[in-house]
matplotlib code that plots the C-alpha trace (Angstrom):
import matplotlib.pyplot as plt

x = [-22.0, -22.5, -19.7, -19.4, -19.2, -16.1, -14.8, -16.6, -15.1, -16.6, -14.8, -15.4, -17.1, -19.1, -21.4, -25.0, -23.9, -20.2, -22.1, -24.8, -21.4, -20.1, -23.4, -23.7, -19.8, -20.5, -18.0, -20.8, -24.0, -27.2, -27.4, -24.1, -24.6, -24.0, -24.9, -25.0, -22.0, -24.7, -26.2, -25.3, -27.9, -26.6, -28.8, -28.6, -27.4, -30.4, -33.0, -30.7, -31.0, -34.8, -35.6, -34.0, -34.7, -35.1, -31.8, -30.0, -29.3, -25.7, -23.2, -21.2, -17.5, -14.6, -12.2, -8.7, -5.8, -4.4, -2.4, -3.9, -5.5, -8.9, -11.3, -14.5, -15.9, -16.2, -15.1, -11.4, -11.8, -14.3, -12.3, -8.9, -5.2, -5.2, -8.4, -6.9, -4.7, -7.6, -8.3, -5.0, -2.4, -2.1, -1.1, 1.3, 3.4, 3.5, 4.9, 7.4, 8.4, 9.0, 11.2, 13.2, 14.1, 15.1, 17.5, 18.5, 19.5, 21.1, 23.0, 26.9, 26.1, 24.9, 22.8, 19.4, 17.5, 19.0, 17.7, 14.5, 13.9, 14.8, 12.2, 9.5, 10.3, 10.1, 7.4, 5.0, 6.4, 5.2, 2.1, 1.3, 2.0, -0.5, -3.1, -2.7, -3.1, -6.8, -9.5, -10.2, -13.4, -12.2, -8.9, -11.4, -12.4, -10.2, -12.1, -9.9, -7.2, -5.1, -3.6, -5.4, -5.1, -1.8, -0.5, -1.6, 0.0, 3.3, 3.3, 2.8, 5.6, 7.9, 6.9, 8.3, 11.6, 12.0, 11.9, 14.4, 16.9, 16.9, 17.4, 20.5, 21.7, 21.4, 23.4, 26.2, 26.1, 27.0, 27.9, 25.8, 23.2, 20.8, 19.1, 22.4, 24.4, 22.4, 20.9, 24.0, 21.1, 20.4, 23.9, 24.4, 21.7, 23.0, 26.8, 24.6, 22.3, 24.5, 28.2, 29.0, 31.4, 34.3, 33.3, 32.7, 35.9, 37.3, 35.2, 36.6, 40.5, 39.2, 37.6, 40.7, 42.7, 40.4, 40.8, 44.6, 44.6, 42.1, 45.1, 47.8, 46.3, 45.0, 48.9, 49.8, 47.3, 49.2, 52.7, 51.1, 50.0, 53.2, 55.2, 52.7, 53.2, 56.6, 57.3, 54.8, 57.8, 60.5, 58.5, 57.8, 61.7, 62.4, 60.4, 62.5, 65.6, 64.5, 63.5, 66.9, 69.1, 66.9, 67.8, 71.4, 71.3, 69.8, 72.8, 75.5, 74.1, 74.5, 77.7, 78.8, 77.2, 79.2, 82.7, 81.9, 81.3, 84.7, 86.6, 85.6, 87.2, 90.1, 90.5, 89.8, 92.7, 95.0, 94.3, 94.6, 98.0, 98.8, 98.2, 100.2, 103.2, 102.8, 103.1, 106.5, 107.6, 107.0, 108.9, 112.0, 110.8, 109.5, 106.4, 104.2, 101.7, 104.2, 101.6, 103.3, 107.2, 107.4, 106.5, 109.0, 111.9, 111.6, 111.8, 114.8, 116.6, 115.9, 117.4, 120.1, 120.5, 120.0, 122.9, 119.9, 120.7, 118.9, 115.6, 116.9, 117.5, 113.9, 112.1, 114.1, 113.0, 109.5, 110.0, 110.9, 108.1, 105.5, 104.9, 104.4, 107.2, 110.7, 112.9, 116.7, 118.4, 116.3, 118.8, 121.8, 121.0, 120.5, 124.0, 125.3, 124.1, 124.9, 128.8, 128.8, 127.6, 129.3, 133.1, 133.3, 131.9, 131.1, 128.9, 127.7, 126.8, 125.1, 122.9, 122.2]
y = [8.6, 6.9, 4.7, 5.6, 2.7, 3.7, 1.3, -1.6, -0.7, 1.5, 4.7, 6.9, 7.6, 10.3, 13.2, 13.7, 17.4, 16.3, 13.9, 16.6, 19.1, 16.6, 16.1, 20.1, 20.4, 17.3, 15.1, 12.2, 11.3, 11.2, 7.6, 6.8, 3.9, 4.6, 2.9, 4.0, 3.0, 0.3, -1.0, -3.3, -2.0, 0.4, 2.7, 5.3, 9.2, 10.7, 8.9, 8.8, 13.1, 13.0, 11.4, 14.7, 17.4, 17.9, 16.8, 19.6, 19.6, 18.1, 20.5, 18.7, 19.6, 18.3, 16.7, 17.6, 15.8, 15.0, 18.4, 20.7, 23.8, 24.0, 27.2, 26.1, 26.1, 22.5, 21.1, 21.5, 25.2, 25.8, 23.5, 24.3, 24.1, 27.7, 27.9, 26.0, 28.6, 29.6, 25.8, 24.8, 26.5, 29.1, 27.1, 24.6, 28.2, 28.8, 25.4, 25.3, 29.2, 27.6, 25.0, 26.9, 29.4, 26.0, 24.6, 28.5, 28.5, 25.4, 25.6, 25.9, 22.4, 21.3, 22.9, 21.7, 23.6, 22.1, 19.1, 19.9, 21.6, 17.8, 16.2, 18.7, 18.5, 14.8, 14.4, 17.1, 15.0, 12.1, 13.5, 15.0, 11.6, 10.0, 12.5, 12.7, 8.8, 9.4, 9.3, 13.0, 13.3, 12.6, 15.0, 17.9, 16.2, 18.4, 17.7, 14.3, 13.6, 11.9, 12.5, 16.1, 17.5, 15.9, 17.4, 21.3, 21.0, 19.2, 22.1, 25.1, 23.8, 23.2, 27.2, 28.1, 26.4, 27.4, 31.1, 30.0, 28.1, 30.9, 33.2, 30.9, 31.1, 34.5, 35.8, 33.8, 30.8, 32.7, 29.5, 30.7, 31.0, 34.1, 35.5, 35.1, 36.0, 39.1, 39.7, 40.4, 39.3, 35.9, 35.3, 35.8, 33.4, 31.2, 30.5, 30.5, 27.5, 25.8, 26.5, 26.5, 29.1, 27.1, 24.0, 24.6, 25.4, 22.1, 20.3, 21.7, 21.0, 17.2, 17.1, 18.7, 16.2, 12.9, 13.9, 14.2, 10.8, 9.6, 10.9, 8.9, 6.2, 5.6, 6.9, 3.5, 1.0, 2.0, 1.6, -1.9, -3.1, -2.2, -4.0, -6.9, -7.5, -6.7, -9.7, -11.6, -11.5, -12.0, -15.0, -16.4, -15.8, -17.5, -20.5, -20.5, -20.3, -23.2, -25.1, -25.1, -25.6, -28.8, -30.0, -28.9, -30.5, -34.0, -33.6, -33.2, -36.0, -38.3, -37.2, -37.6, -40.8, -41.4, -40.5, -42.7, -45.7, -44.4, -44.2, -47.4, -49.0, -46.8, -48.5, -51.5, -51.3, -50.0, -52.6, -55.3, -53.5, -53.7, -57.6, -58.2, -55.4, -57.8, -61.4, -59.8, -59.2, -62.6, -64.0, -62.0, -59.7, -62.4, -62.2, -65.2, -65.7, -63.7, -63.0, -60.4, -59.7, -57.1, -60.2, -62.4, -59.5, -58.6, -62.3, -63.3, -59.9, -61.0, -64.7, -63.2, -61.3, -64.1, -66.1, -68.6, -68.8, -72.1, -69.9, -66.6, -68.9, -70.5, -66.5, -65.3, -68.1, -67.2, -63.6, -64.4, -66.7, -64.0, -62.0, -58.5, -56.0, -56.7, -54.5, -53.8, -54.5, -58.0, -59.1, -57.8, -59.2, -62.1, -62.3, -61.7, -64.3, -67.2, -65.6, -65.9, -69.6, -70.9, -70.3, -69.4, -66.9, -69.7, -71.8, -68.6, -67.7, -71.3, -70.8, -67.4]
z = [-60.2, -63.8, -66.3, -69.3, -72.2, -74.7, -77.2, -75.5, -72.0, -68.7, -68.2, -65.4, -62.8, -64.0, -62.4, -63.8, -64.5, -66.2, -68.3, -69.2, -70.0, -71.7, -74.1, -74.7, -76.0, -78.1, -76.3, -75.5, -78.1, -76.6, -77.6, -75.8, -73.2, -69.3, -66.2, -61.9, -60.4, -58.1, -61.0, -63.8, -66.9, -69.1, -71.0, -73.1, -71.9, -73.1, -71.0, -67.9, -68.4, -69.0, -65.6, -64.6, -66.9, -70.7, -72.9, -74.3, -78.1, -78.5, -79.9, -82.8, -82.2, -83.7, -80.8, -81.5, -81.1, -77.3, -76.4, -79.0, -78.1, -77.6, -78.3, -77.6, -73.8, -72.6, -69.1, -69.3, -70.2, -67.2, -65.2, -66.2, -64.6, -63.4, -62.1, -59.4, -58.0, -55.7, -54.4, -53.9, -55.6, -53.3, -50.3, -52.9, -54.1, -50.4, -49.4, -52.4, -51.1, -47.8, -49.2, -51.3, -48.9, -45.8, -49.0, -49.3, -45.8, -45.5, -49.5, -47.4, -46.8, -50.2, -53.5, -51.9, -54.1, -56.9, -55.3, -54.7, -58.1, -59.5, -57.1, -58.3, -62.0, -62.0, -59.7, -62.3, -65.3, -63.9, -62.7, -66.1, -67.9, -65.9, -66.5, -70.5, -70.2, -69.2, -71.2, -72.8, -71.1, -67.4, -68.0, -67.0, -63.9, -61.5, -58.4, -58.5, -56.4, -58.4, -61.1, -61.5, -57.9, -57.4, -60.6, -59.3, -56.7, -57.9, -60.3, -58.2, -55.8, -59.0, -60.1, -56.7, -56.6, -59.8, -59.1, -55.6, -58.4, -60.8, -57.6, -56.8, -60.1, -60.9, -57.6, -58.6, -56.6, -53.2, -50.6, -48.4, -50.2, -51.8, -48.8, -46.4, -48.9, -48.8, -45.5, -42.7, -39.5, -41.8, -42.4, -38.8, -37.6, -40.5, -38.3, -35.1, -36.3, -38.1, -37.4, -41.0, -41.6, -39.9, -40.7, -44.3, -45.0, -42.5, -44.7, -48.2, -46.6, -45.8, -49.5, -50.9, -48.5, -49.8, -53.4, -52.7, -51.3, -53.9, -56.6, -54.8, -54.1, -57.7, -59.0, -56.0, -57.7, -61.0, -59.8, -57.9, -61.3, -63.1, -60.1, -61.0, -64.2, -64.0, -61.3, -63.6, -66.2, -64.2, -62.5, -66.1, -66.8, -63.5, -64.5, -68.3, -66.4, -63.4, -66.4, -68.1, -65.1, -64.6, -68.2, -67.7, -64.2, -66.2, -68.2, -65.3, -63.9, -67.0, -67.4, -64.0, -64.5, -67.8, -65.8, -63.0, -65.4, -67.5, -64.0, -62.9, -66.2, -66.0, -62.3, -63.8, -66.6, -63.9, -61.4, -64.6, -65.4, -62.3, -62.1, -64.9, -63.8, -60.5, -62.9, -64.8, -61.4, -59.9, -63.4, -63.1, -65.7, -67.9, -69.9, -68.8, -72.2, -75.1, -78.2, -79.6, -81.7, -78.7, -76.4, -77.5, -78.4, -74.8, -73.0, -75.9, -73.8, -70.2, -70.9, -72.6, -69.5, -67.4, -69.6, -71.1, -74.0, -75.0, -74.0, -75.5, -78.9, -78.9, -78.1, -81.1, -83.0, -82.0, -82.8, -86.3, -87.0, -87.0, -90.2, -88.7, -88.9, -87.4, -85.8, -87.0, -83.0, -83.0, -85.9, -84.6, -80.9, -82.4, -83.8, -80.9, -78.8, -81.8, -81.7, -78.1, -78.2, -81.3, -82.3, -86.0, -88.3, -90.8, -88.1, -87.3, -90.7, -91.4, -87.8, -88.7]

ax = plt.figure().add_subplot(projection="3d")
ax.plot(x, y, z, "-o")
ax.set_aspect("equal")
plt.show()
């Protein structure tokens, strides 16, 4: 097995007969620098051939772009994908035909062969990636494992559940699938194996039954929410509303407050016009400090009463010193009590 030097970097390993291939369609130049896998000398193509025969003329060819079409014989033509069919091919379009007719057989329970046409497709995609990202002289190389072998056989199983999915599709998507769906003695050995003519439709009722549920309970999260933000509101309301009966309990309270303080003086008054109701009493009706005309009017009519007329004489006096207002009865009272002391409306008069 020999490396090839590309670019500065080993590539391979390489046969002696891929290399001398590879020299014939032109791909390599005599002059091209290779080494054994054991050893660490490169040398040139051309004098690792001669130690084993004479060097073919290279063929000058023109290497087309990766994925174009090539005409000329070269290892990927002698080599190529179909050639396979006979190595391994065969047996991967028998597995895949085995496969596709198991998720035939079992599609009441689900579209396996859907499934499996997935796996395959991306599985060769993948497969196929990796082998364009080789180096074009190793693409032919399809005695490798991976990605060239692995790629066959991905493919040939994808060809096969392909013709199972197209099968599927074409019959109309039977339940039970294309063969039983076909084939009374599969069908019957179908509901033998698998029980799956009852329980298929038990199973659609439960998934008609879940996505019933599914409905309501997605209609109760919706109702939940709206009952959410509704008692958000009210709650935000409540707060408001808490918040002003605190500021209209604040101002109760200083009222109350306010009334306590105004009944307390009003008690006060009353027990201080009480006191001095109690003092007239204890005088015989008498004011004890007169200030006021009213004062003295009213203690110049109680000695009257009480046939004082000395007294009576000085209150009236006192009434008429002060400047305020007088009333009209204070004259005439007055009269009266100088006619009932003194005889004579001249002495009267001159009192007066």
């Amino acid at each position: 097995m020999f490396f090839l030097l590309r670019d500065g970097k080993p590539t391979g390993p390489f046969t002696i007969d891929l290399l001398r291939q590879m020299l014939e369609t032109g791909m390599v130049q005599p002059n091209d620098q290779v080494r054994k896998e054991d050893e660490s000398e490169w040398l040139e193509i051309s004098a690792v051939l001669t130690d084993s025969e004479k060097v073919p003329e290279p063929v000058t060819k023109t290497i087309e772009p990766a994925g174009s079409d090539q005409t000329e014989s070269g290892p990927d033509q002698q080599h190529g994908f179909l050639s396979q069919l006979p190595n391994g091919g065969k047996i991967a379009v028998a597995i895949g035909g085995v496969l596709g007719f198991v998720g035939d057989f079992l599609e009441p329970l689900a579209p396996f062969n859907f499934y499996l046409f997935v796996i395959a497709l991306v599985a060769t995609a993948g497969l196929f990636i990796s082998w364009r990202r080789l180096p074009v002289a190793v693409r032919g190389d399809w005695g490798r494992m991976f990605p060239q072998q692995s790629m066959v056989f991905s493919a040939f199983v994808l060809i096969s559940l392909t013709a199972w999915y197209c099968l599927g599709f074409i019959a109309g998507g039977d339940d039970r699938g294309v063969v039983a769906g076909n084939v009374s003695f599969v069908a019957n050995w179908q509901d033998s194996v698998l029980g799956l003519q009852k329980d298929v439709e038990e199973i659609k009722e439960t998934v008609d039954l879940v996505q019933k549920d599914t409905t309501e309970l997605k209609q109760s999260a919706k109702n939940i929410e709206t009952d959410t933000e509704q008692i958000r509101r009210d709650t935000g309301a409540l707060k408001q509303d808490t918040a002003s009966i605190k500021e209209n309990t604040a101002g109760i309270k200083q009222a109350t407050e306010a009334t306590a303080k105004s009944m307390q003086q009003v008690d006060s008054k009353l027990e201080s016009i009480d006191q001095s109701v109690q003092g007239i009493g204890s005088l015989g009706g008498l004011i004890a400090d007169p200030k006021t005309k009213f004062d003295y009017l009213h203690n110049a009519s109680v000695y009257r009463k009480r046939n004082d007329f000395a007294s009576a004489r000085e209150a009236y006096l006192q009434y008429f010193s002060l400047e305020t207002g007088d009333f009209v009865d204070s004259y005439s009272g007055y009269w009266d009590l100088l006619e009932s002391q003194f005889q004579g409306e001249s002495t009267v008069g001159q009192l007066y």
